[in-house]
DOMAR-866920 format. One record per residue (C-alpha): x, y, z; residue in three letters. Coordinates in Angstrom, 1 decimal, padded with zeros to 4 digits. Layout:
N
NODE:x:y:z:aa
NODE:X:Y:Z:ALA
...
end
This chain:
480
NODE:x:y:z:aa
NODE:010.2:036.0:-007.6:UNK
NODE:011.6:033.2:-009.8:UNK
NODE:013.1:035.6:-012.9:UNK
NODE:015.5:032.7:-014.3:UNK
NODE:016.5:032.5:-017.5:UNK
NODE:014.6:029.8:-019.4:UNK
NODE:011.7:028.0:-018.7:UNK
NODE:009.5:028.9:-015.5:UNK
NODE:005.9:027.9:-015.0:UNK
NODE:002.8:030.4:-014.9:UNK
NODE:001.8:031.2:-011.2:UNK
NODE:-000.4:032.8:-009.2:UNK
NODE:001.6:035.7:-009.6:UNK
NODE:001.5:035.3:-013.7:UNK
NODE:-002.2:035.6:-013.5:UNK
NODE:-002.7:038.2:-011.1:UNK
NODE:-000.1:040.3:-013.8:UNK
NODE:-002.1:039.9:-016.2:UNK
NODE:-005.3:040.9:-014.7:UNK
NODE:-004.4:044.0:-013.3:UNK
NODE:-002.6:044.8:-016.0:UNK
NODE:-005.6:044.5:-018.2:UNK
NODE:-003.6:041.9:-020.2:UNK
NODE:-005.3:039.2:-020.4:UNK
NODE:-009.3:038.8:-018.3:UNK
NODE:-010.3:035.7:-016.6:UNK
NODE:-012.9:035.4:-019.4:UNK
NODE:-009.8:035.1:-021.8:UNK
NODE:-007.8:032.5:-019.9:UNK
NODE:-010.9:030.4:-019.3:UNK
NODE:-011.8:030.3:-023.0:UNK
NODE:-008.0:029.2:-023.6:UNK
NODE:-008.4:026.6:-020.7:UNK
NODE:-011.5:025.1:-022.6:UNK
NODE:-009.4:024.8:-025.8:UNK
NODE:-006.4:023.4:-023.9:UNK
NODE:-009.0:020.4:-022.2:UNK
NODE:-010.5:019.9:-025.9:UNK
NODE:-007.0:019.6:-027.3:UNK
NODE:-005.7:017.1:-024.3:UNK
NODE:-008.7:015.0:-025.1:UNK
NODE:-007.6:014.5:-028.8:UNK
NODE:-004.3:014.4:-028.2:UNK
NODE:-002.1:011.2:-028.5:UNK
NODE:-002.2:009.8:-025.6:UNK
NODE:-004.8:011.5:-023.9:UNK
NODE:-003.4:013.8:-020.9:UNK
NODE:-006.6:012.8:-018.8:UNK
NODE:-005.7:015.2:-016.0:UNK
NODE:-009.5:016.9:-015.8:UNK
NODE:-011.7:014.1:-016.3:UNK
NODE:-015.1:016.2:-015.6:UNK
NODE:-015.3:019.5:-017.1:UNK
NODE:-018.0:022.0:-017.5:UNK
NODE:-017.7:024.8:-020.3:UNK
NODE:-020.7:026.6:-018.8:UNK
NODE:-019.3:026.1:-015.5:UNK
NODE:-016.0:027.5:-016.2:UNK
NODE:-017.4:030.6:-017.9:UNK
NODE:-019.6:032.0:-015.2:UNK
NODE:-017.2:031.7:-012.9:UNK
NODE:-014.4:033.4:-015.0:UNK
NODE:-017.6:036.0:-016.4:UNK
NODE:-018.0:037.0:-012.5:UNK
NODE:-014.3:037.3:-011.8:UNK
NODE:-014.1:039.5:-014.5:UNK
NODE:-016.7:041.8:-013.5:UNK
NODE:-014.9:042.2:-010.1:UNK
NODE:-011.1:043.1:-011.4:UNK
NODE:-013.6:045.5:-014.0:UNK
NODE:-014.7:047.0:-010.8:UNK
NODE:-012.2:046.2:-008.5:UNK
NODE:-013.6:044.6:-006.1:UNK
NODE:-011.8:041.2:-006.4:UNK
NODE:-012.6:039.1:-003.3:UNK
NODE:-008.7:037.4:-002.9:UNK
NODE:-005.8:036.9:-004.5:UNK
NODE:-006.7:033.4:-005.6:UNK
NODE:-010.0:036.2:-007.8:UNK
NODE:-009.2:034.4:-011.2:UNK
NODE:-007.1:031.5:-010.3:UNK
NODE:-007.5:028.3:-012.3:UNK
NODE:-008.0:025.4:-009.9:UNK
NODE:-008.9:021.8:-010.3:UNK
NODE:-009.6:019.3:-007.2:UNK
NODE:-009.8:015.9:-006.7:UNK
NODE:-012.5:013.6:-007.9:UNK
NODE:-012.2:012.9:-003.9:UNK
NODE:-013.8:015.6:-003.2:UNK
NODE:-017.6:016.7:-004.2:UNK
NODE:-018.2:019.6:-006.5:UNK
NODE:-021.3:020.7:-007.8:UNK
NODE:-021.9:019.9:-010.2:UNK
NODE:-019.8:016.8:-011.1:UNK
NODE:-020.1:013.4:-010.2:UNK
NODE:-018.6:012.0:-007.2:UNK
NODE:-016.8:009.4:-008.5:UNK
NODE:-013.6:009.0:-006.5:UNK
NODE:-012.3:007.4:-009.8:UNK
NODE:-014.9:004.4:-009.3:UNK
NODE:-017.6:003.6:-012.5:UNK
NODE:-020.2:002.8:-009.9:UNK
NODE:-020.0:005.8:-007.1:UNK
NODE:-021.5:009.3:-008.4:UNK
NODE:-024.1:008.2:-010.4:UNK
NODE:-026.3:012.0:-010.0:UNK
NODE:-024.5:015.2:-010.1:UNK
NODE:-023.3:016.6:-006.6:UNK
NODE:-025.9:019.7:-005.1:UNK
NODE:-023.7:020.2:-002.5:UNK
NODE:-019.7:021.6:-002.4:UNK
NODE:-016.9:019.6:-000.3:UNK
NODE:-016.0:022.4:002.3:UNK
NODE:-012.8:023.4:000.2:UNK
NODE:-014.5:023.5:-003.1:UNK
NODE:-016.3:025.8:-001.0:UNK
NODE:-013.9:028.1:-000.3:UNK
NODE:-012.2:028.1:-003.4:UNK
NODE:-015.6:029.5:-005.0:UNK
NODE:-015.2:032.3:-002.1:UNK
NODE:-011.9:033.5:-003.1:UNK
NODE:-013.2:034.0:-006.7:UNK
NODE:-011.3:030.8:-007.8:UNK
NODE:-012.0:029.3:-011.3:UNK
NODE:-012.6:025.8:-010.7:UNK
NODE:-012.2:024.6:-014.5:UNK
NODE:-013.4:021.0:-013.4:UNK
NODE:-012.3:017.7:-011.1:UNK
NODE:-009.0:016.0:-011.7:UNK
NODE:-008.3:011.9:-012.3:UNK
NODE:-007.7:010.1:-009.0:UNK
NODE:-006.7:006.4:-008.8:UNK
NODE:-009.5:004.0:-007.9:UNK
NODE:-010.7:005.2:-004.6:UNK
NODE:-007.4:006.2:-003.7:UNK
NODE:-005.5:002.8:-003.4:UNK
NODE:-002.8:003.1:-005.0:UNK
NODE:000.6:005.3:-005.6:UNK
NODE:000.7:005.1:-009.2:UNK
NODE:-002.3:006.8:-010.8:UNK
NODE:-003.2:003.5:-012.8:UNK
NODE:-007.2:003.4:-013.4:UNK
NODE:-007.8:001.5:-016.8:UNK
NODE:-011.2:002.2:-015.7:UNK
NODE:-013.9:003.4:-018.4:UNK
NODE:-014.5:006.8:-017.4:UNK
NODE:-010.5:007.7:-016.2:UNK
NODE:-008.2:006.1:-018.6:UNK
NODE:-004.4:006.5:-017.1:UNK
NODE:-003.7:009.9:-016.7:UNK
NODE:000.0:010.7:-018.4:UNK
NODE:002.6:012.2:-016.6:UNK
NODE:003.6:015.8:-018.7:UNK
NODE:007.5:015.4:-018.4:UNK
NODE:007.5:011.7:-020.2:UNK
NODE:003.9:010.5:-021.2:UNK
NODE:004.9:006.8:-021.2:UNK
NODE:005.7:007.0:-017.6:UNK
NODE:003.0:007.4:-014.7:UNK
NODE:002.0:010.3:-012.7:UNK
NODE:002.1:008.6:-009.0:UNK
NODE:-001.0:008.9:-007.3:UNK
NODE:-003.8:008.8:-006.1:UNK
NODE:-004.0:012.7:-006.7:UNK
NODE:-002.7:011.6:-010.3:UNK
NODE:-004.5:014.0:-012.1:UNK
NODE:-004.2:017.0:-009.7:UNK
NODE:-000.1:016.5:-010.3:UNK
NODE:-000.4:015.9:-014.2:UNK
NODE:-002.7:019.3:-014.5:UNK
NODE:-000.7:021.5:-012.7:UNK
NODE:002.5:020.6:-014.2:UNK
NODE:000.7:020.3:-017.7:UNK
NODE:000.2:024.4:-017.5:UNK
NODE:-003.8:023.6:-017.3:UNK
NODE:-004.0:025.3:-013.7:UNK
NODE:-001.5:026.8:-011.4:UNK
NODE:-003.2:024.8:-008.6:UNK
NODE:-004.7:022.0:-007.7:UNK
NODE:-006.3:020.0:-004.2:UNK
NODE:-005.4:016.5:-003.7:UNK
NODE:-005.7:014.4:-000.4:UNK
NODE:-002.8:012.6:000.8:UNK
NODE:-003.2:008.9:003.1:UNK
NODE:-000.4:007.4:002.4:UNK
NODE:001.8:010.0:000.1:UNK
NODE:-001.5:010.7:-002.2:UNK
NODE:-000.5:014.5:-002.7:UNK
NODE:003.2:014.5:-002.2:UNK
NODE:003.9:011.3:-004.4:UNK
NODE:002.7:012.8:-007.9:UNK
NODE:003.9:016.2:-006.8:UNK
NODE:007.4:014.8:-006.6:UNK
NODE:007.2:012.3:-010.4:UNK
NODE:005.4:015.1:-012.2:UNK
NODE:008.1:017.9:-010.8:UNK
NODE:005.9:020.1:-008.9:UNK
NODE:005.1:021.6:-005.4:UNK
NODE:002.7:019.2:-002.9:UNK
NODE:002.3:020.5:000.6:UNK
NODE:000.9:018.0:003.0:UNK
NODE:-000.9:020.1:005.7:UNK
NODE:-001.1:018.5:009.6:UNK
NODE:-003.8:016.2:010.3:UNK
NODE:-006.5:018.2:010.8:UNK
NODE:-005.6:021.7:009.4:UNK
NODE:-007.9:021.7:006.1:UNK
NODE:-011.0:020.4:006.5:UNK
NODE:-011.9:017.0:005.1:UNK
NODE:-015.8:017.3:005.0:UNK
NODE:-016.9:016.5:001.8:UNK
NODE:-014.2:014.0:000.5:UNK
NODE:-015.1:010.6:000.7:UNK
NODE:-013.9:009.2:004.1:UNK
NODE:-011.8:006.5:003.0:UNK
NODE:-009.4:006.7:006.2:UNK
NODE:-010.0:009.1:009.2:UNK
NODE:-007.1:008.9:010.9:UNK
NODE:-004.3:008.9:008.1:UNK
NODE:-005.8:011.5:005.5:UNK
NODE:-004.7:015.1:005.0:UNK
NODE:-005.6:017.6:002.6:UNK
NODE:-002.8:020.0:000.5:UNK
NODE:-002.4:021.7:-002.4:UNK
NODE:-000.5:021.4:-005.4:UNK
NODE:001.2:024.0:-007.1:UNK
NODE:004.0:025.2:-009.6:UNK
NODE:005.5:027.1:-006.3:UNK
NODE:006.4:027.4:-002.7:UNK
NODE:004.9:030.9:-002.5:UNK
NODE:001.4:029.9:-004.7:UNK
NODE:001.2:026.7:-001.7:UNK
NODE:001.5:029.1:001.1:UNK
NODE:-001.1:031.4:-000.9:UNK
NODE:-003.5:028.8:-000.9:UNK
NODE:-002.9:027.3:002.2:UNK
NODE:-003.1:030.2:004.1:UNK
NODE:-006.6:030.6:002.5:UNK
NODE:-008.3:026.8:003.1:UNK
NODE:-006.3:026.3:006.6:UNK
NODE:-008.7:026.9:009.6:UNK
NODE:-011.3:025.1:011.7:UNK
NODE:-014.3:024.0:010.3:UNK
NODE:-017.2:023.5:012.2:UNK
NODE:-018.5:020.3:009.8:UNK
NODE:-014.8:018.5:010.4:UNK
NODE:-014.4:017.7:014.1:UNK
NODE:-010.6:016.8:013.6:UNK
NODE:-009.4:020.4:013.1:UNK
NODE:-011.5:022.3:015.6:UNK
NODE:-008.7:022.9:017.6:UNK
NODE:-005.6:024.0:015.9:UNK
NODE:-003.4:026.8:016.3:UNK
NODE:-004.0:029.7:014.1:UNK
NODE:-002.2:029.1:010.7:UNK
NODE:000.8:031.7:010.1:UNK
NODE:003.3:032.1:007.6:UNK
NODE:005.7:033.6:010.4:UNK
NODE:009.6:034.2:008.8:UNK
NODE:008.7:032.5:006.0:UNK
NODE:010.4:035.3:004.0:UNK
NODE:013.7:035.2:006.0:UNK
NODE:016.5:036.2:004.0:UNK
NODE:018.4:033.1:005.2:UNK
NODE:017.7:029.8:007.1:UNK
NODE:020.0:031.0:010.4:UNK
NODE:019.3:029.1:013.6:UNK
NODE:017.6:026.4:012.1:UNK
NODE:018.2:022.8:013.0:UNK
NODE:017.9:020.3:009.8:UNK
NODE:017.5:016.9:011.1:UNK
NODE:018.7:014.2:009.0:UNK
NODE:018.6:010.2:009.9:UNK
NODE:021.4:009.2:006.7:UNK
NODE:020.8:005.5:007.2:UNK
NODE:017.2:006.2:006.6:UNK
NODE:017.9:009.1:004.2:UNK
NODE:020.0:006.8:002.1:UNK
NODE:017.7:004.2:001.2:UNK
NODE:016.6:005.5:-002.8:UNK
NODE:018.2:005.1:-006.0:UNK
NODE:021.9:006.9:-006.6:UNK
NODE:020.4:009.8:-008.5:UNK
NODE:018.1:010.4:-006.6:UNK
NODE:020.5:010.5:-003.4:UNK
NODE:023.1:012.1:-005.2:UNK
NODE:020.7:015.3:-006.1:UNK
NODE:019.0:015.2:-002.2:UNK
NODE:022.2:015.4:-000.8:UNK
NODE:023.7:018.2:-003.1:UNK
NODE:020.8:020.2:-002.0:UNK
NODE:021.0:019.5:001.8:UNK
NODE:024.5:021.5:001.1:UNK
NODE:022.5:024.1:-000.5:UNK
NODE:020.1:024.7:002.5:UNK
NODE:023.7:024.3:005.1:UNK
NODE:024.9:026.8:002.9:UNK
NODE:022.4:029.5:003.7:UNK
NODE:022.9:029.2:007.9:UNK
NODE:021.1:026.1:008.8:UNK
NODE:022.8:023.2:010.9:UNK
NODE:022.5:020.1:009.9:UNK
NODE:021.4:017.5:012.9:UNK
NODE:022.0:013.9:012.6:UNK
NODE:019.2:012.2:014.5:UNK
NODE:018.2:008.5:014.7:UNK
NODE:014.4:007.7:013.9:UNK
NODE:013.3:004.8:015.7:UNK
NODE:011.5:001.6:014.6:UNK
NODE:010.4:003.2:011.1:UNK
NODE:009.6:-000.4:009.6:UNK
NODE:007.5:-001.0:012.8:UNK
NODE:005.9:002.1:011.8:UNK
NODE:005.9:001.6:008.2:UNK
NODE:003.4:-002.1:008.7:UNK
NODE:001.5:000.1:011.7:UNK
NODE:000.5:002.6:008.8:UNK
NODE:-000.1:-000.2:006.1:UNK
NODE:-002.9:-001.5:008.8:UNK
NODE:-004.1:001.2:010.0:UNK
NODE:-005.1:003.2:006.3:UNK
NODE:-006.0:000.2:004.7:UNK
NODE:-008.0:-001.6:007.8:UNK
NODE:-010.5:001.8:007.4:UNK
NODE:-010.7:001.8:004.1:UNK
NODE:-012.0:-001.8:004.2:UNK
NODE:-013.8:-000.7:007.0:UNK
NODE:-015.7:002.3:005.4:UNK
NODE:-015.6:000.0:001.7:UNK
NODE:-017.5:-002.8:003.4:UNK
NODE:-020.5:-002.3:001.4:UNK
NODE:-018.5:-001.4:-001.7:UNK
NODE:-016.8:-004.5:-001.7:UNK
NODE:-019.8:-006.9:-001.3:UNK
NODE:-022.1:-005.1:-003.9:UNK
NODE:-019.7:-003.6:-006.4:UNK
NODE:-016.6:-006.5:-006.0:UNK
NODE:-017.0:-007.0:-010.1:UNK
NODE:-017.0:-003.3:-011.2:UNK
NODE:-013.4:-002.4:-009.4:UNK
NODE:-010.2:-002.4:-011.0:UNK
NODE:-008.3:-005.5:-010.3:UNK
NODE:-005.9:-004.0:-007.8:UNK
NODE:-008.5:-002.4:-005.7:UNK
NODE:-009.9:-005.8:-005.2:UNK
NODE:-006.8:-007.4:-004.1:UNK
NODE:-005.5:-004.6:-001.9:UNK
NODE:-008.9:-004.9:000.3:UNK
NODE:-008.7:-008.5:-000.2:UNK
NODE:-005.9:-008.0:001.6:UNK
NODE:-007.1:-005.7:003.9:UNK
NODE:-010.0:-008.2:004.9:UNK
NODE:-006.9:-010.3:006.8:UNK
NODE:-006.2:-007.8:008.9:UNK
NODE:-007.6:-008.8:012.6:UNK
NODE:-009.1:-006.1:015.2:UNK
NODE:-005.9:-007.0:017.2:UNK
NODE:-003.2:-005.7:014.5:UNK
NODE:-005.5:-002.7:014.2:UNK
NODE:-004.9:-002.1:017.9:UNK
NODE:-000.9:-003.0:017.9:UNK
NODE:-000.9:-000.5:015.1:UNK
NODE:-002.1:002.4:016.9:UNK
NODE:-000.5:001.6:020.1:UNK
NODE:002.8:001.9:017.2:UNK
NODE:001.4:005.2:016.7:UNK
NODE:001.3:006.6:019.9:UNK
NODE:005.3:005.6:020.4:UNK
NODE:006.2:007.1:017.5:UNK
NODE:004.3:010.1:017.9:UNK
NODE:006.6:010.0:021.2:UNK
NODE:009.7:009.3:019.5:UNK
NODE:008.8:012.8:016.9:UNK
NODE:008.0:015.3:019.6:UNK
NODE:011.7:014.4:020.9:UNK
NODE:013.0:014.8:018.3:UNK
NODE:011.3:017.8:017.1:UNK
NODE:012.6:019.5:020.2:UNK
NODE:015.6:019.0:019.2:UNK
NODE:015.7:020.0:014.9:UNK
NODE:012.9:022.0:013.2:UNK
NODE:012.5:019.9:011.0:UNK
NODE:013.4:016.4:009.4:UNK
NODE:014.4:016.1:005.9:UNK
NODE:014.4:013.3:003.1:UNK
NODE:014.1:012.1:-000.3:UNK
NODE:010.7:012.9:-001.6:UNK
NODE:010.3:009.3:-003.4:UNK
NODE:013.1:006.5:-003.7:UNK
NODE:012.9:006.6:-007.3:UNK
NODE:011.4:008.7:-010.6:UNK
NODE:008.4:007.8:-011.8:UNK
NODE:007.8:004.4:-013.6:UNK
NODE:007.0:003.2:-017.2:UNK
NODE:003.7:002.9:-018.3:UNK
NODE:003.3:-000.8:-020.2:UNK
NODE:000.4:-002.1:-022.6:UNK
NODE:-000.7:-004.3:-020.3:UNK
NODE:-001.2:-001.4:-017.6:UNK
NODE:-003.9:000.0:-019.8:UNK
NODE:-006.1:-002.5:-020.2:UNK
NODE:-006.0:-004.3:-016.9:UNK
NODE:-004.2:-001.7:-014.5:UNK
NODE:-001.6:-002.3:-012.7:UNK
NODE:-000.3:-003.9:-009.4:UNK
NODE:003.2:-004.0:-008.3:UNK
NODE:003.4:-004.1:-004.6:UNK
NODE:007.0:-003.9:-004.2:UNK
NODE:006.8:-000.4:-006.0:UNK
NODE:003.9:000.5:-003.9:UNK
NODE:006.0:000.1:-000.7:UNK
NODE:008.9:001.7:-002.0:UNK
NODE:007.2:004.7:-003.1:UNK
NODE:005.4:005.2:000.3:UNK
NODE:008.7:005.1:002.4:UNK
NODE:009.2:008.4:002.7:UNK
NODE:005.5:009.6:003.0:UNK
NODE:004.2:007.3:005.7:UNK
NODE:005.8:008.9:009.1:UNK
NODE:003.5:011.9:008.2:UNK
NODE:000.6:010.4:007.5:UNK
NODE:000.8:007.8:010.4:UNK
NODE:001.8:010.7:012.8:UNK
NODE:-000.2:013.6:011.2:UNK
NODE:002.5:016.1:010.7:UNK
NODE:002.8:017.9:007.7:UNK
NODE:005.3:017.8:004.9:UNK
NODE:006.3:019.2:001.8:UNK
NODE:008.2:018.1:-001.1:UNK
NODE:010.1:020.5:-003.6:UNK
NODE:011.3:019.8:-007.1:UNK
NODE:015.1:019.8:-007.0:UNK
NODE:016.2:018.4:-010.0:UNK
NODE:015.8:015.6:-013.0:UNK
NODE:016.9:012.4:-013.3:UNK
NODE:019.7:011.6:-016.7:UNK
NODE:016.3:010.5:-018.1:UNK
NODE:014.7:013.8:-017.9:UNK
NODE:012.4:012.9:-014.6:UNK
NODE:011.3:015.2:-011.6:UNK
NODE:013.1:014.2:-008.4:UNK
NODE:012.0:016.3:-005.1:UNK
NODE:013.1:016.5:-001.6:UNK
NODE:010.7:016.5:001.4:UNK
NODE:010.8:018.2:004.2:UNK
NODE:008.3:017.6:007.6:UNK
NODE:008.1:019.2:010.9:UNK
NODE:006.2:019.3:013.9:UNK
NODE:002.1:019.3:013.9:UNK
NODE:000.9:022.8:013.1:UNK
NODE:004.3:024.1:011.7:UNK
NODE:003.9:024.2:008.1:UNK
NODE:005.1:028.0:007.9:UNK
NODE:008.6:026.5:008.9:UNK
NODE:008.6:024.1:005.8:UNK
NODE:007.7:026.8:003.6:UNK
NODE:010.1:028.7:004.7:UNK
NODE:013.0:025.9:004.1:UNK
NODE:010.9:025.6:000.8:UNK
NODE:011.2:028.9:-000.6:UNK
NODE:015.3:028.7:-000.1:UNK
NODE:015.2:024.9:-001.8:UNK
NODE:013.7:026.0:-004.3:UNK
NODE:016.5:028.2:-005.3:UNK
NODE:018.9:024.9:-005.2:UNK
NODE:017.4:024.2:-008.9:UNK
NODE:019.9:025.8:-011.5:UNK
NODE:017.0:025.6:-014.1:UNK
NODE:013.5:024.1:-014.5:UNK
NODE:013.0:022.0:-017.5:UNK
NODE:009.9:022.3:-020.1:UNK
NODE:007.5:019.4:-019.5:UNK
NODE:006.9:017.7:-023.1:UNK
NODE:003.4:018.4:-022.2:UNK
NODE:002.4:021.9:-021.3:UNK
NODE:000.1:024.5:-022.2:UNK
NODE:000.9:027.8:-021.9:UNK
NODE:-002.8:029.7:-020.7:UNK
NODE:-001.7:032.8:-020.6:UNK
NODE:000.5:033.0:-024.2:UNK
end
């Protein structure tokens, strides 16, 4: 329950009130979700959150859901949901695009395996959300012809973050209270954390990737994104388990969501490395470490704990994602070189200097530092840090019409993000505050492979750190 006074998004829970209340149906809220996508496409500047959309699509879906709450027979609690996903992923029957002009040329037959399960649980998938160009990027910047640069809903002149740009930008816009992004390199948990929403970074492995284009098999994850702790944990409990087409997750643990209601976080160990903690702008430390007080406050300990050679494993990651995605792009790059934004070309430019050696220094990185985490997670639950270094930056002129490509920022914005993606345990970063200029700031949490229901526990409590949300200048209210 969020009951503050003020502003509070529409969740899971919103919907579900509605439904069974007789309120509102599903074929209501989808007929104000099409007017809401005209409207963003007219408006000044364009949101360009859902950048394939399907008013046919979107009714039959919402028709058959509300058939089932007429007869009660809904199939889960997601029955009636909104939901967008990724342009990563394929769902029939959009193009497969992965925020390229040239990939996707037919309309998919076939649904990515959570697509899949999102049409199972009665979900309304009102379309696929803007992506930077084939994921290479942390800002959501693709001048490209059929994205356009998707605007972030607290401050429209600033970006999104990406690549699941327009996953973030939807959900926080009030289009859907959930979305599905993929995350390589921070690609979920970036945007989550500039557009001041939920993004939960499941462990390698836990939801399956079959069906998203395979730009990196050993860095990329799958998560949600959602206005809440409690909607993530909804739909992760829902798309986390083996999947016989995705050969990564066949073995994992059952998922729970064990303690996560706990009324307090007693006998749990926080860990914290400051020196590493501390490297982000002053308001953004300032509001990270206020609410490591918060979560002290309710019975946790906090552990100081060193993480070794993080810029060795910072590079490591840096070869490793993008020596794959060269790898798997090979083709790409030879054939389609002149149809790709101009940072996509130079990132696997420079990806193309990368030597067969570095690729195997990197991993051997990896193994010690997957070493170096299972010490350390037997000694804290978890590890905790600033989501991002920074709040989300300004959109220029320029940006528009030939992209953008700032390195530095790049870097920065992945330092937080890369341990889990090099490693492959989870994390999840939750909105704690805004910036004196009115932007999202977040703090992430990680533990241990296969542990998520701890993070969502720490979550829930974190959440309550926020004294108030604030209205993004962009939101649509589906349900008013």
């Amino acid at each position: 329950d969020s009951a503050k006074n003020g502003f509070s998004f529409k969740g899971i829970k919103d919907y579900l009130e509605c439904y069974r209340s007789g309120k509102l149906t599903p074929s209501q809220v989808a007929r104000n979700i099409i007017a809401m996508l005209e409207d963003c496409d007219k408006s000044t500047p364009p949101l360009r959150a859902i950048v394939q959309w399907d008013q046919e699509q979107i009714m039959l879906m919402a028709e058959a859901s509300t058939t089932r709450y007429r007869n009660k027979c809904t199939l889960s609690c997601l029955d009636g949901i909104p939901v967008c996903l990724k342009e990563e992923f394929k769902v029939v029957p959009y193009h497969h695009r992965v925020g390229t002009v040239y990939l996707g040329t037919e309309p998919e037959t076939e649904d990515a395996t959570v697509a899949k399960k999102l049409r199972e649980a009665g979900a309304i998938i009102i379309g696929v959300s803007n992506m930077h160009e084939l994921g290479t990027g942390t800002t959501g910047c693709n001048p490209n012809r059929y994205h356009k640069i998707p605007r972030n809903p607290y401050n429209p002149n600033h970006f999104t973050g990406g690549s699941s740009s327009g996953s973030a930008a939807a959900v926080a816009a009030g289009l859907c209270p959930v979305a599905i992004g993929t995350d390589g390199g921070g690609s979920v948990r970036i945007p989550a954390s500039f557009c001041g929403v939920v993004g939960l970074k499941g462990t390698f492995g836990r939801i399956s990737c079959h069906g998203s284009l395979p730009l990196s098999y050993s860095t990329v994850s799958v998560g949600p994104i959602c206005t809440s702790v409690a909607d993530a944990a909804i739909v992760y409990s829902i798309l986390a388990e083996p999947d016989l087409l995705y050969p990564y997750g066949l073995k994992q643990p059952k998922a729970t969501l064990s303690d996560m209601c706990a009324p307090d976080l007693k006998g749990l160990k926080l860990g914290v490395d400051w020196t590493f903690f501390k490297a982000c702008d002053a308001e953004v430390l300032s509001a990270c470490e206020k609410a490591v007080k918060h979560l002290q406050s309710l019975g946790a300990s906090v552990v100081e704990v060193s993480l070794p050679e993080v810029e060795e494993a910072r590079v490591a990651h840096v070869i490793c994602i993008l020596s794959e995605m060269r790898d798997f792009l090979q083709p790409d790059f030879n054939k389609h070189f002149h149809e790709m934004n101009l940072e996509t070309r130079a990132s696997l430019a420079l990806a193309s200097q990368f030597t067969a050696l570095d690729y195997i220094k990197a991993n051997r990185q990896r193994t010690r530092t997957m070493r170096f985490l299972q010490e350390i997670f037997s000694t804290v639950n978890c590890i905790l840090t600033p989501a991002v270094p920074c709040t989300a930056p300004r959109i220029y002129e320029s940006d528009l019409l030939t992209g953008s490509s700032d390195m530095s920022f790049t870097v920065r914005s992945m330092r937080f993000m890369q341990l889990g993606n090099f490693t492959g345990i989870p994390g999840l970063v939750v909105p704690i505050g805004y910036s004196t200029a009115g932007l999202p700031i977040s703090l992430q949490v990680m533990a241990k492979w296969w542990d998520e229901a701890v993070l969502l526990r720490i979550g829930l409590k974190l959440e309550q750190f926020r004294d108030q949300t604030k209205k993004p200048s962009i939101y649509y209210d589906i349900l008013a």
